[in-house]
N, C-alpha and C positions, 0 to 999 in steps of 0.2 A: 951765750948763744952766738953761733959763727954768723958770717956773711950768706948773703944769698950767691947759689950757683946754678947756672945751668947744666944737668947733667942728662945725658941721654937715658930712654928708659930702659934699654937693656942693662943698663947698670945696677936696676932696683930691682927689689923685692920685698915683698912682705915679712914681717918679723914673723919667728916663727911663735909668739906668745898670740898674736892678735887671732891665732885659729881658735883657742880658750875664752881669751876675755877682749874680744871684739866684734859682736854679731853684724851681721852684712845688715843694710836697710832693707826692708821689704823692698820685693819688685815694682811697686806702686810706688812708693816711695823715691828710690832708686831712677824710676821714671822719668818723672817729674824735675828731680834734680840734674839728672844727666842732659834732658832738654834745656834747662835754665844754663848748665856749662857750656854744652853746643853753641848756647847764643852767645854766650855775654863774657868767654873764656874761663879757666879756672884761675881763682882768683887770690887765692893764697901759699904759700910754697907747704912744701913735703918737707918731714922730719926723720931724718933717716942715720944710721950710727956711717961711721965711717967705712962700714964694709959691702953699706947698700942696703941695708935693710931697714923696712921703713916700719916705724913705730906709730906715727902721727899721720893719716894720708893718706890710706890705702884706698878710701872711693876716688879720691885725687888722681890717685896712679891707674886707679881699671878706667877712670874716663881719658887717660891722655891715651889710653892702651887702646881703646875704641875708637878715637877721634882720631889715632894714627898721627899722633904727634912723635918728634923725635926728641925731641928735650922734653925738660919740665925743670921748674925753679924748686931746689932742694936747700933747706940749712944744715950743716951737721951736727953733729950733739955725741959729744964723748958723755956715756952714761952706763952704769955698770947694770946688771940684767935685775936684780931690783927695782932699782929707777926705771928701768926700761917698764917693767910690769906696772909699778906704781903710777906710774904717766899714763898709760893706757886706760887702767883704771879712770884713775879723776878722771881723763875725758871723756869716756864714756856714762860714767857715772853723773855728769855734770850735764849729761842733756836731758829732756824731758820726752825724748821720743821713744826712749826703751821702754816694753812694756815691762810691768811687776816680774814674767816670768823669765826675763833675760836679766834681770838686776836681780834676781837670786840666782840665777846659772852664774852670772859672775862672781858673783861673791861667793859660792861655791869652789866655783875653778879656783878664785883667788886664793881660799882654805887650802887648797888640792896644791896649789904651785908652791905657796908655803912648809908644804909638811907640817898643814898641823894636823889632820887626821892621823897620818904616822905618829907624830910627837904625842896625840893625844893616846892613840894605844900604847905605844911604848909604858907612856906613863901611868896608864890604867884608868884616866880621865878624860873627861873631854873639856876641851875651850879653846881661847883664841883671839877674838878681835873684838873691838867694840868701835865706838866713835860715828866719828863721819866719816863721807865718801871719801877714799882715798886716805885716807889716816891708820897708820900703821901704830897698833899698840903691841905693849912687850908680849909675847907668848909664855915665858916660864911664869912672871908675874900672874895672868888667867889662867895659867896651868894650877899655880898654887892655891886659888881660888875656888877650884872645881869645878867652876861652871861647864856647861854643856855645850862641844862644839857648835850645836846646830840653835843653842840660847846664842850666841854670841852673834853667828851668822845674821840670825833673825832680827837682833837687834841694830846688826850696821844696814840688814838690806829694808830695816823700818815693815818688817812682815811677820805674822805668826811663827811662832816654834811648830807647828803643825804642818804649815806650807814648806817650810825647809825642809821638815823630817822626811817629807811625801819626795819632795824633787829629789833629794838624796838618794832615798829607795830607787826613784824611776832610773838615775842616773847608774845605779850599780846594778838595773838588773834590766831597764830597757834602754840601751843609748842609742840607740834612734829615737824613740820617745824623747828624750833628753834632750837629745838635737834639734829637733823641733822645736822644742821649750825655747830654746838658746836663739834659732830664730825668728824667733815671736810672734811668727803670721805662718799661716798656713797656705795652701795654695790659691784660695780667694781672696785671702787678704783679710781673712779672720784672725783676730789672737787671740793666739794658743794659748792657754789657761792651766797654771798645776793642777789643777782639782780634774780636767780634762782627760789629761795626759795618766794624771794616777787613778782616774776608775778605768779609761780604759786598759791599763796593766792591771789590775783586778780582774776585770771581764776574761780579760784574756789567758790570765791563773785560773781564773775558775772553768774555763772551755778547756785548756787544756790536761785538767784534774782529772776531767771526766768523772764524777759522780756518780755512783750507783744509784740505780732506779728507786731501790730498797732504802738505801739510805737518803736518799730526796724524799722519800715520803715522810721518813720522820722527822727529818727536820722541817720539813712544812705543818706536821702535826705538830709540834711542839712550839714550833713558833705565832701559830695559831693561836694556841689559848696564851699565849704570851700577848700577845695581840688584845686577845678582850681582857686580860687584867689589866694594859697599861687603858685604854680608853675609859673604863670603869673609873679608874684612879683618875684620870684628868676631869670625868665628870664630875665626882664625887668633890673634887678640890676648885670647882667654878668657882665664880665669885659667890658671896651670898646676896650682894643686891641688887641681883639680874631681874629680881621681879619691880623695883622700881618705876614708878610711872613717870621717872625723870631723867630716864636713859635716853641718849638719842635715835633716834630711827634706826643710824648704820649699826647700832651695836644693837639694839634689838635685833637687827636681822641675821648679823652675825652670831650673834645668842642662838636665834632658830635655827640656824645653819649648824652648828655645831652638834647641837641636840639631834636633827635630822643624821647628821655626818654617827652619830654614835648611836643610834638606831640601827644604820645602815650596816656600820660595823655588827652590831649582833647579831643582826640576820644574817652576813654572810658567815659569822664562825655558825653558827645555828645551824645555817644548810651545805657547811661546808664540805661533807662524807656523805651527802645524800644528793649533790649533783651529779655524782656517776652513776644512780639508779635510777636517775629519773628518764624521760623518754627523750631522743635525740632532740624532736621538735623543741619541745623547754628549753631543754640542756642547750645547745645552741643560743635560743630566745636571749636567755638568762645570760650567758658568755658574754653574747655581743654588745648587751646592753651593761655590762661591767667592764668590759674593754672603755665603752666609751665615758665609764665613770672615772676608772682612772686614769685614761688621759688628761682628761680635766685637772683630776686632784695633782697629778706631778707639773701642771702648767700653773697652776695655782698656786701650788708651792715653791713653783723658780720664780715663782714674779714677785712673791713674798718673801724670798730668802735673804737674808742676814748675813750672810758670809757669802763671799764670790768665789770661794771655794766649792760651799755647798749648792750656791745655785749653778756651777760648771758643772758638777755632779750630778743635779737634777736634770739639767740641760741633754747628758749624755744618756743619761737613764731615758729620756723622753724619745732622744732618737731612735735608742734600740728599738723602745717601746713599739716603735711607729713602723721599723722594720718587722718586729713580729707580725702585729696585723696586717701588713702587707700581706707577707708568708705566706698566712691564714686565709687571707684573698687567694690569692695565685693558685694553693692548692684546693679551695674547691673549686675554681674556673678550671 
């Protein structure tokens, strides 16, 4: 590691790897931090190759760039473009402020700067990397292995093979969507979530499909009685000692709740071809009052979900939701 120097900041620049595997801090974040430099100076030097380009330090370098500083304390570091990527990694990797979906954007991009996606079609397989953050394993080795680029991924960014497969998809077919992920907050200051990012690219295949009128019916007809086979089968496989007089209250009432919930199901496949004959005043009655049944059941079901995948996906289903009945309002007003 060399000496410390002071170099002016026209001299620096961003590496050009940190646009891949270094996401900016949120603006809140960012905030916060840039007020604590205004007061108290910045406080550690810049890591930068000997041609200006900095690898280590780039919120370092946008605050002296704001504060209108003319210098800034730099080290230099002969390190070949490997290392340069490798470094970047572990550091970023090594904090706890990135969300899940930027610690799979990296280790993604990281795949992508590698060529092992290349290496892995070339060779007719997928794989790749395993370990910890910032540890590089042999690629022909996992090559010969077979494993699955996106097993490998999953396993260095510590996330399901599911979550990579999704962020992969989004990234080769919506990178805006992708971008976002990478920078982990949205414009309030919510993070962005894959399960988020990939139903709304679903939503948006499906709107852009355009589906025949014709063919929406019958797939809602088919998927109907799909609908009361699978409820029937979960009834049918309850527990058998639900009649118990030594169950607790909340599972008794969950028990009733169920049974009511699969009731409810029957009746609506029951009356499912016979709401459009019935008269507006019903027909409407009946609508609104299932609107508000299933809001509930998708709010019920993100607060109970298992995966923060699926309850993102519930989450985004709940918003459409909430924009339909809007809709519905506006056009009768």
């Amino acid at each position: 590691m060399g000496a410390i120097q002071y170099v002016r900041i026209t001299e620096l620049r961003e590496h050009e790897l940190q646009e891949r595997l270094s996401p900016w801090m949120s603006e809140a974040r960012w905030q916060a931090w840039f007020d604590k430099v205004a007061r108290e100076g910045i406080q550690y030097p810049i890591f930068a190759l000997a041609d200006g380009r900095v690898f280590n330090g780039k919120h370092r370098l946008r605050a002296a760039r704001e504060l209108g500083l003319a210098e800034v304390a730099v080290i230099y570091e002969e390190l070949t473009d490997n290392q340069v990527k490798d470094r970047i990694i572990a550091d970023k990797l090594g904090r706890d402020s990135l969300t899940v979906g930027q610690r799979v954007c990296i280790e993604i991009n990281r795949a992508e700067a590698e060529g092992l996606f290349e290496e892995a079609e070339r060779k007719q397989i997928e794989g790749g990397y395993e370990g910890g953050r910032g540890k590089r394993k042999n690629l022909s080795a996992k090559m010969r292995s077979g494993l699955k680029t996106s097993a490998i991924i999953a396993d260095r960014a510590q996330v399901s093979q599911r979550a990579i497969e999704q962020a992969i998809e989004v990234k080769r077919k919506r990178p805006d969507l992708y971008q976002r992920l990478f920078n982990g907050y949205d414009e309030t200051g919510k993070e962005v979530r894959i399960g988020t990012v990939y139903a709304e690219m679903k939503r948006d295949e499906a709107i852009a499909a355009g589906i025949q009128p014709e063919e929406k019916r019958k797939r809602h007809d088919e998927r109907i009685a799909e609908i009361e086979e699978e409820a029937r089968a979960v009834e049918e496989s309850a527990p058998s000692d639900e009649g118990s007089d030594d169950l607790p209250d909340t599972d008794s009432a969950v028990i009733s709740a169920r049974k009511y919930v699969f009731d409810a199901t029957t009746a609506l496949v029951s009356t499912y071809r016979l709401v459009g004959s019935a008269g507006e005043g019903a027909r409407k009655a009946y609508l609104t009052q299932l609107e508000s049944f299933v809001e509930g059941a998708l709010i019920l079901l993100d607060r109970y979900a298992d995966d923060s995948d699926k309850s993102a996906m519930l989450s985004l289903c709940l918003e459409v939701f909430k924009k339909a009945k809007e809709s519905n309002k506006n056009e009768e007003e």
